[in-house]
DSSP file (Angstrom, degrees, kcal/mol; ACC not computed):
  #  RESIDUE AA STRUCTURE BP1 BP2  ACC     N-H-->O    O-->H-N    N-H-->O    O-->H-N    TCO  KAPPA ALPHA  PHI   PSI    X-CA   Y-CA   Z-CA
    1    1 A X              0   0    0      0, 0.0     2,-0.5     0, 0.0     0, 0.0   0.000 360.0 360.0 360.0 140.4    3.4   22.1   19.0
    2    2 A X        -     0   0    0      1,-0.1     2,-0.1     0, 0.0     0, 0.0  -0.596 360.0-115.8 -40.7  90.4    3.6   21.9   15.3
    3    3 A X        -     0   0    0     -2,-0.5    -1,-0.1     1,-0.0     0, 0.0  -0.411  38.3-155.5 -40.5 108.2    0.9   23.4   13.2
    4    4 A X        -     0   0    0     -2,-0.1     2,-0.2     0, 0.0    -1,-0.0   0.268  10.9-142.6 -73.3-167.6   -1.2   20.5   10.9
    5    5 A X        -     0   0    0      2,-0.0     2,-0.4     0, 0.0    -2,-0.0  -0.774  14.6-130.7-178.5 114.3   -2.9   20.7    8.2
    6    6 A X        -     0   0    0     -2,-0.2     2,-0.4     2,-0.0     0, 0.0  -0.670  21.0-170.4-103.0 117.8   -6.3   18.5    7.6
    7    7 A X        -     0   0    0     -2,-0.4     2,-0.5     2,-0.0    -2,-0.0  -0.845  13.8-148.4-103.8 152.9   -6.2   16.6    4.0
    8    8 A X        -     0   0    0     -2,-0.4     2,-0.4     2,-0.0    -2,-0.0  -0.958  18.6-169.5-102.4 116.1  -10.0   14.9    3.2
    9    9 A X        -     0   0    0     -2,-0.5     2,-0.5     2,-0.0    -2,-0.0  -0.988  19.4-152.9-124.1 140.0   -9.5   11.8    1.3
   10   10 A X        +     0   0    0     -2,-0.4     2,-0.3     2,-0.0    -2,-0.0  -0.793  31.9 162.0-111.9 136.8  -12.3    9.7   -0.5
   11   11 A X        -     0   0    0     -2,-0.5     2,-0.6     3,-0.0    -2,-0.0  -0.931  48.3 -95.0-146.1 145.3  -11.1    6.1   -0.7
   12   12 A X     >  -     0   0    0     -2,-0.3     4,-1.7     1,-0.1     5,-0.1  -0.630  37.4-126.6 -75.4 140.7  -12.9    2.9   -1.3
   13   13 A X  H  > S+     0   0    0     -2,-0.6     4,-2.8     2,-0.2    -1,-0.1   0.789 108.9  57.7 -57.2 -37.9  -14.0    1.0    2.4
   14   14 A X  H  > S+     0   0    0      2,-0.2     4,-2.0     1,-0.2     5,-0.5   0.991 110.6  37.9 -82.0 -49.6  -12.5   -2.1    1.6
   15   15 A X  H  4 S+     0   0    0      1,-0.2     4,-0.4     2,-0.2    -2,-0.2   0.742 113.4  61.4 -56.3  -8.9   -8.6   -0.5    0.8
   16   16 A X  H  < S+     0   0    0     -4,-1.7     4,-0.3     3,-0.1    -1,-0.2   0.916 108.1  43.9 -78.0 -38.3   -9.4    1.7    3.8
   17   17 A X  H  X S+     0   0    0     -4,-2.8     4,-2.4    -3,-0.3    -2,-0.2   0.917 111.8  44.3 -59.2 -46.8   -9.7   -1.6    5.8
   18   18 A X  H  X S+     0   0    0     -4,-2.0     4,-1.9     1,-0.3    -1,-0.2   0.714 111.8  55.1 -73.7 -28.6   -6.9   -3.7    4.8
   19   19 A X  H  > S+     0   0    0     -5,-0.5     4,-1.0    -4,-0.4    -1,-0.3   0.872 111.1  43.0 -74.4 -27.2   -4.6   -1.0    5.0
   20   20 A X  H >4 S+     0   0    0     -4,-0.3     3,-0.9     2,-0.2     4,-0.3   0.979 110.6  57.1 -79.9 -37.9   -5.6   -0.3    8.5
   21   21 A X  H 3X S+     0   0    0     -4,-2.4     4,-1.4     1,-0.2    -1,-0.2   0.875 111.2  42.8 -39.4 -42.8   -5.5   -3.8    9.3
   22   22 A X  H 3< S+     0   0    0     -4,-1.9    -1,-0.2     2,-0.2    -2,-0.2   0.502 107.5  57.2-100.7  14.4   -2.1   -3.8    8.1
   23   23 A X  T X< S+     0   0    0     -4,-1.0     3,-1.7    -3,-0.9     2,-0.1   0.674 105.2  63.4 -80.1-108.1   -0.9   -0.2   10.0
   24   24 A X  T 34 S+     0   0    0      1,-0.3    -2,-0.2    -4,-0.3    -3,-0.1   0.129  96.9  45.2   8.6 -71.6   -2.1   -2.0   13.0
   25   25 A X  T 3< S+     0   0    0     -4,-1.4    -1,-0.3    -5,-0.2    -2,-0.1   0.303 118.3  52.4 -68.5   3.6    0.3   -4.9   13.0
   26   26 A X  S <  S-     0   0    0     -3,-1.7    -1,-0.2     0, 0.0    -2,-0.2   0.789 112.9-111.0 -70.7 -55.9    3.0   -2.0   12.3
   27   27 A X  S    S+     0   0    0      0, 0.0     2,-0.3     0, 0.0    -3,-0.1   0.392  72.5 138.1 133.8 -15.0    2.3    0.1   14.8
   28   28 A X        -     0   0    0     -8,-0.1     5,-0.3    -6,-0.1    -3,-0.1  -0.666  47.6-151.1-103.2  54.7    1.1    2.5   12.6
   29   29 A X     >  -     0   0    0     -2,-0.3     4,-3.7     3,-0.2     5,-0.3   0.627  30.5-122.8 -59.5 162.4   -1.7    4.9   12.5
   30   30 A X  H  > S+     0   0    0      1,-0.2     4,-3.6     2,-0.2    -1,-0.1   0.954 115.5  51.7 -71.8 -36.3   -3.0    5.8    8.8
   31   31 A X  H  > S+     0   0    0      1,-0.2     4,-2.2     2,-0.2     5,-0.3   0.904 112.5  48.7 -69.2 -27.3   -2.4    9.9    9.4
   32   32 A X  H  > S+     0   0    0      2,-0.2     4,-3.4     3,-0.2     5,-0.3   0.940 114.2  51.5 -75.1 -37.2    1.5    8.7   10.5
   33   33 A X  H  X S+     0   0    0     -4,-3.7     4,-3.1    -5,-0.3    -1,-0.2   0.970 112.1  39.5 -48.6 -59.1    1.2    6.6    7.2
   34   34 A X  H  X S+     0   0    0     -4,-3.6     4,-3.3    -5,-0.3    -1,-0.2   0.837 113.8  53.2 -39.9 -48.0    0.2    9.4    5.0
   35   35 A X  H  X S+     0   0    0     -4,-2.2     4,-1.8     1,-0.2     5,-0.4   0.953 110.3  49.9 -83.7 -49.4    2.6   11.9    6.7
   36   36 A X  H  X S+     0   0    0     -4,-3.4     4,-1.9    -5,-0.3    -1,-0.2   0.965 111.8  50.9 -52.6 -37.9    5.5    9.3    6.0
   37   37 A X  H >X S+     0   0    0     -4,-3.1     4,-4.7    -5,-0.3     3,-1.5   0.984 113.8  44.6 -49.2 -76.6    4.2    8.9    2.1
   38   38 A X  H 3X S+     0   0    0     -4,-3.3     4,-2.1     1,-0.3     5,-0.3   0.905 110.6  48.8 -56.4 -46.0    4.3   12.3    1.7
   39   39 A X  H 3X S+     0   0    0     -4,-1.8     4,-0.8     1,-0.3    -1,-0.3   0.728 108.4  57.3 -45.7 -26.9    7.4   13.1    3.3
   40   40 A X  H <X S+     0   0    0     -4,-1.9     4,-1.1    -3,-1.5     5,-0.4   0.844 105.8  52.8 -61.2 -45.5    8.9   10.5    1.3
   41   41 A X  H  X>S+     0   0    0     -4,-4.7     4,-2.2     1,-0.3     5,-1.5   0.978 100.7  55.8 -50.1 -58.9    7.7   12.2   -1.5
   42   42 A X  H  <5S+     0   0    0     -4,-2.1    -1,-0.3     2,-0.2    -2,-0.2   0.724 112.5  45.3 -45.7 -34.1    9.1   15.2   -0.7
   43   43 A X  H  <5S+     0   0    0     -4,-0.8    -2,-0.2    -5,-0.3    -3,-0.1   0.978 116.9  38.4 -84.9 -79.9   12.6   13.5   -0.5
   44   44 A X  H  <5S-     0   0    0     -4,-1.1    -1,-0.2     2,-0.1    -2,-0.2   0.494 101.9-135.7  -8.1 -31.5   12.8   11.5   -3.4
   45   45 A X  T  <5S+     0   0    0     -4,-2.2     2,-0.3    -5,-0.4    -3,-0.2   0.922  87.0  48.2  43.4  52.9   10.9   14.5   -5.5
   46   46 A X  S   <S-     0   0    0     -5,-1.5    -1,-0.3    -6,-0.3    -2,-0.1  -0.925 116.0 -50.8 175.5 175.1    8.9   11.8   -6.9
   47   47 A X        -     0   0    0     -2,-0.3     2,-0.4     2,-0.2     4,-0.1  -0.398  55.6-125.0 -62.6 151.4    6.7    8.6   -5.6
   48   48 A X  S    S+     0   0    0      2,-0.1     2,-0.3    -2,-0.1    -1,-0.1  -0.597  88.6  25.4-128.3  51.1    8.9    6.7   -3.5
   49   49 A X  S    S-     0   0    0     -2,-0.4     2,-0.2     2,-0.0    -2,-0.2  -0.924 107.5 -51.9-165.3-154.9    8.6    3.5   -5.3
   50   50 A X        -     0   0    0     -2,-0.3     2,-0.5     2,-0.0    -2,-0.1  -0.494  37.8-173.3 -78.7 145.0    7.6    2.6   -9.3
   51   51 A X        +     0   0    0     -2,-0.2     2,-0.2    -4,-0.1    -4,-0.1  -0.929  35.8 125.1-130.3 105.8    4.7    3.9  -11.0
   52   52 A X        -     0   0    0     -2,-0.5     2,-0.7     2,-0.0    -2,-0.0  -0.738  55.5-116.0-169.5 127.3    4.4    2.3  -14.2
   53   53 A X        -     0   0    0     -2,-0.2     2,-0.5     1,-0.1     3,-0.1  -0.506  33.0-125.6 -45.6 103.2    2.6    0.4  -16.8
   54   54 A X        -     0   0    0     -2,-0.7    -1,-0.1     1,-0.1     5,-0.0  -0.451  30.9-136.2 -56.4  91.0    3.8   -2.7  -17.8
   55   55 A X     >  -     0   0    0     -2,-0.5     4,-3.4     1,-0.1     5,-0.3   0.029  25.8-105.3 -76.7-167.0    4.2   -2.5  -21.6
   56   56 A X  T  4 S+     0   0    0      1,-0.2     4,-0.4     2,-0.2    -1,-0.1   0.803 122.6  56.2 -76.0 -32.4    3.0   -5.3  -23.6
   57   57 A X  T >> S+     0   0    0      2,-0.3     4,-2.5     3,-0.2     3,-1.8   0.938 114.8  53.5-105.7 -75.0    7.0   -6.9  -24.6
   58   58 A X  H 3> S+     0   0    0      1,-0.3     4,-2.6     2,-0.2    -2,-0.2   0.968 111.2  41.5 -13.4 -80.8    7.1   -6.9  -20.1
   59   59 A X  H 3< S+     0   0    0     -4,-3.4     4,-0.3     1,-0.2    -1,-0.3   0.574 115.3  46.9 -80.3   7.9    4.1   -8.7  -19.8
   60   60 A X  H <> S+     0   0    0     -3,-1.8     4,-2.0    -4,-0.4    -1,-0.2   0.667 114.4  47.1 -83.8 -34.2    4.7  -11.2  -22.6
   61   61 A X  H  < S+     0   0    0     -4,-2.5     4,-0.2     2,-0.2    -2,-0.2   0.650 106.2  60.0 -81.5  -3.7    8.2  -12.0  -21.4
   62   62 A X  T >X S+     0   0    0     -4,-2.6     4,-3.3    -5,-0.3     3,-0.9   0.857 113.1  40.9 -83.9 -51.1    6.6  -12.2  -17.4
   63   63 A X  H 3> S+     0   0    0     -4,-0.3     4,-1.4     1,-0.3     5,-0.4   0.987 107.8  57.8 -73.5 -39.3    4.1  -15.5  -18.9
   64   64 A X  H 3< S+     0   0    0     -4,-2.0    -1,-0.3     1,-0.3     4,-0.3   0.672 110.4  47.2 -82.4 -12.8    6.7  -17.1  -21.0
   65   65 A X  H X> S+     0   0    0     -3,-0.9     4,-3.5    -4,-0.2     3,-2.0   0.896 115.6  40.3 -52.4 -77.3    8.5  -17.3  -17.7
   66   66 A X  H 3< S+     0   0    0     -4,-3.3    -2,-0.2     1,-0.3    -3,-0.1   0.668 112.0  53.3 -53.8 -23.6    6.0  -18.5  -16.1
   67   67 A X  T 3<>S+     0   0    0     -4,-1.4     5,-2.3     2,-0.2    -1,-0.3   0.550 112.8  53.3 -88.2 -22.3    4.9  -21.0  -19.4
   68   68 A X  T X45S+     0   0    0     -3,-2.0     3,-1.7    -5,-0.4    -2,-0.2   0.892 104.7  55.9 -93.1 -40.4    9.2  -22.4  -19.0
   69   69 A X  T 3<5S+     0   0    0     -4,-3.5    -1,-0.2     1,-0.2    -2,-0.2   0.712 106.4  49.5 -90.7  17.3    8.6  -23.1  -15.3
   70   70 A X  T 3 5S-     0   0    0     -5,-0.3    -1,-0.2     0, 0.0    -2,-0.1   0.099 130.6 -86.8-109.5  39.5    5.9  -25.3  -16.1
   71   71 A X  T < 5 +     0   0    0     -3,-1.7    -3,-0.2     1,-0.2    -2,-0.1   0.593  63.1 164.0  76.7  18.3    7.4  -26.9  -18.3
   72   72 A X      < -     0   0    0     -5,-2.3    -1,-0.2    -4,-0.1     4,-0.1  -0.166  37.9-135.5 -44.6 134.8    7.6  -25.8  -21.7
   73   73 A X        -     0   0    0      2,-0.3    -1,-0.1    -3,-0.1     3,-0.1   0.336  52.9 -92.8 -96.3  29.7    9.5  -26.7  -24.1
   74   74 A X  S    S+     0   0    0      1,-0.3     2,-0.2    -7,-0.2    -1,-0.1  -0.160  98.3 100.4 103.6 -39.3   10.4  -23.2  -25.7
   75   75 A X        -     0   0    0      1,-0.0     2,-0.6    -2,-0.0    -1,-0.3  -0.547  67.1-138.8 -51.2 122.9    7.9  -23.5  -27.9
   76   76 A X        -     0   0    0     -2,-0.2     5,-0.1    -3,-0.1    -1,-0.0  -0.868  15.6-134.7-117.6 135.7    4.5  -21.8  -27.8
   77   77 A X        -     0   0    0     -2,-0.6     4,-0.2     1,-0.1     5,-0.2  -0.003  24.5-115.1 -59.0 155.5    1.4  -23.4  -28.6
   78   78 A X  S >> S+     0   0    0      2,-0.2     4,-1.5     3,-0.2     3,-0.8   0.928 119.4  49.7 -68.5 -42.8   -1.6  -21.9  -30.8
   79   79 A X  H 3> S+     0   0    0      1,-0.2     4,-2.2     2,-0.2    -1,-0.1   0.883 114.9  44.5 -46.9 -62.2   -3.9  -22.1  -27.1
   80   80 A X  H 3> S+     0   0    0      2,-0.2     4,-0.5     1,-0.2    -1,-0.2   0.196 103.4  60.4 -95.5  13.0   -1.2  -20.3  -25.3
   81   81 A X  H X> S+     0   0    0     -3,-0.8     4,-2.1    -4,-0.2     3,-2.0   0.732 110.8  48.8-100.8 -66.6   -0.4  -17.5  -28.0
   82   82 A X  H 3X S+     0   0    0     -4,-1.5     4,-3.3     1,-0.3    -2,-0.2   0.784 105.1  48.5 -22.8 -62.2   -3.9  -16.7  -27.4
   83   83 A X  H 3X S+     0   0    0     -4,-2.2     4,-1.9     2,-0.2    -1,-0.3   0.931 122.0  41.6 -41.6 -51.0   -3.7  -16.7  -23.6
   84   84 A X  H <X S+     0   0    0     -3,-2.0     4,-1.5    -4,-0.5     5,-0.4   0.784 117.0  46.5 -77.4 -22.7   -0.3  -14.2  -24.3
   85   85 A X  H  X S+     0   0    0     -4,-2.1     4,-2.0     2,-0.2    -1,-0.2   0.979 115.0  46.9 -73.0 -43.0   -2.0  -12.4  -27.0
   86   86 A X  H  <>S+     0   0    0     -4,-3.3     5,-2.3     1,-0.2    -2,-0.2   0.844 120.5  40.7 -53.3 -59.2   -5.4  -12.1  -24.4
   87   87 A X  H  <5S+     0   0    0     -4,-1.9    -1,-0.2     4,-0.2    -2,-0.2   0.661 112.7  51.4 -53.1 -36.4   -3.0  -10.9  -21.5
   88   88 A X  H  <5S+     0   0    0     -4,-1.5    -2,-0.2     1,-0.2    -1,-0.2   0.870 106.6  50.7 -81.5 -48.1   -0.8   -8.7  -23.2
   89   89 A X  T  <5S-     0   0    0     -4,-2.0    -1,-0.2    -5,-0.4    -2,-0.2   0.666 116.0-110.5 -62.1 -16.8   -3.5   -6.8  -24.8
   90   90 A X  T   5S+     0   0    0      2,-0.1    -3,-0.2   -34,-0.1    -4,-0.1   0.723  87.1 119.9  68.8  20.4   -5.4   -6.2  -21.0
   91   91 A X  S   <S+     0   0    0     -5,-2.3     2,-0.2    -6,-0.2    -4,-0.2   0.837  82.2  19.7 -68.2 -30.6   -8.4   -8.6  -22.3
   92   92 A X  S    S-     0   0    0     -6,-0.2     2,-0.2    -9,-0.1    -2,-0.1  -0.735  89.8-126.2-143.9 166.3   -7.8  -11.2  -19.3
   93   93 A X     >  -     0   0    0     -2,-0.2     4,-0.9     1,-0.1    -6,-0.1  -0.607  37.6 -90.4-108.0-171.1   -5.8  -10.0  -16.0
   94   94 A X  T >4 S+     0   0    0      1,-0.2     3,-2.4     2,-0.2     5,-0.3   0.934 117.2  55.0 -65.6 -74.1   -2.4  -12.2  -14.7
   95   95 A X  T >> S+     0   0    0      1,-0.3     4,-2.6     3,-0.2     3,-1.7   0.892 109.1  45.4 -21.7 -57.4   -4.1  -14.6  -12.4
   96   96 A X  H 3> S+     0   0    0      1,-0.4     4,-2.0     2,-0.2    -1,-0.3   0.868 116.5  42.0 -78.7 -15.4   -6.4  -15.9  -14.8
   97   97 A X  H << S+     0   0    0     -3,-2.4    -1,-0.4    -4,-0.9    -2,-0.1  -0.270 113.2  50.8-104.1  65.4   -3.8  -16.3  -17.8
   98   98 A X  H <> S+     0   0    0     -3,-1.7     4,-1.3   -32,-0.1     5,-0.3  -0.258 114.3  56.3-104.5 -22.9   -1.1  -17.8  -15.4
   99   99 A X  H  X S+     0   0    0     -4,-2.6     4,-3.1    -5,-0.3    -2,-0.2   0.991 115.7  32.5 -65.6 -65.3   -4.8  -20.0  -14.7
  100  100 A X  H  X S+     0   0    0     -4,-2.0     4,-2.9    -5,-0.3    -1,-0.2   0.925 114.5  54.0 -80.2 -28.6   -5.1  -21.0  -18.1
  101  101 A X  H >4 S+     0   0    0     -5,-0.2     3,-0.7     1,-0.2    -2,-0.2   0.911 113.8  48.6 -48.8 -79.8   -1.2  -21.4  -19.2
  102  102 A X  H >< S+     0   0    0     -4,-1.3     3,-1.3     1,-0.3    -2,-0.2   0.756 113.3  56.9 -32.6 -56.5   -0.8  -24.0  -15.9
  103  103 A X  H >< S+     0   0    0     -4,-3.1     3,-2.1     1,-0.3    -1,-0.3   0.973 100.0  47.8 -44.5 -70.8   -3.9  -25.6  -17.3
  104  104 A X  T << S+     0   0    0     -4,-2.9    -1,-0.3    -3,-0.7    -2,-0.2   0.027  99.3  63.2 -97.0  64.7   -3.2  -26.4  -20.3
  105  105 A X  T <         0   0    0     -3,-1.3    -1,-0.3    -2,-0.3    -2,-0.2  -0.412 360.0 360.0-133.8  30.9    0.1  -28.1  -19.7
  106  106 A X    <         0   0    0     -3,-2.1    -2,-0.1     0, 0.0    -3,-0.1   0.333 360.0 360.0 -83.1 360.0   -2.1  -30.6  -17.6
């Protein structure tokens, strides 16, 4: 047998659930998770997906997508520069400006 190695991790209860909830319906136990993460790591030499901050030029060009498929007309509104300025800036999170963009094209 393989010699282990015991890692201690302090986690909030609620991600601890939903992730086990969703191991479960894998198949998967959370130490098989981990051990796949890291091993991933190891292959890749880095996180084995994107780690990054969405700069602000990203997350304006993500709502004005979102502002054309509700119909916009190319144009942005004095209300909805706010919303982009509010979003972009990290004042309001995505849900809640995709909330208010959707709104006011009501």
């Amino acid at each position: 047998m393989t010699k282990t190695e015991l890692i201690h991790v302090r986690i909030d209860p609620s991600v601890k659930e939903q992730s086990e909830c969703i191991l479960n319906r894998l198949g998967v136990n959370m130490s098989y998770a981990v051990s796949m993460f890291l091993n991933q790591l190891i292959l890749r030499n880095g996180f084995p997906f994107a780690v990054e901050i969405p700069g602000e030029k990203d997350r304006l060009e993500e709502l004005a997508a979102i502002m054309e498929s509700t119909g916009g007309n190319g144009t942005v509104s004095v209300p909805n520069q706010k919303i982009l300025h509010l979003y972009a800036t990290g004042q309001i999170d995505y849900e809640t400006a995709v909330f208010a963009i959707k709104r006011s094209f009501v």
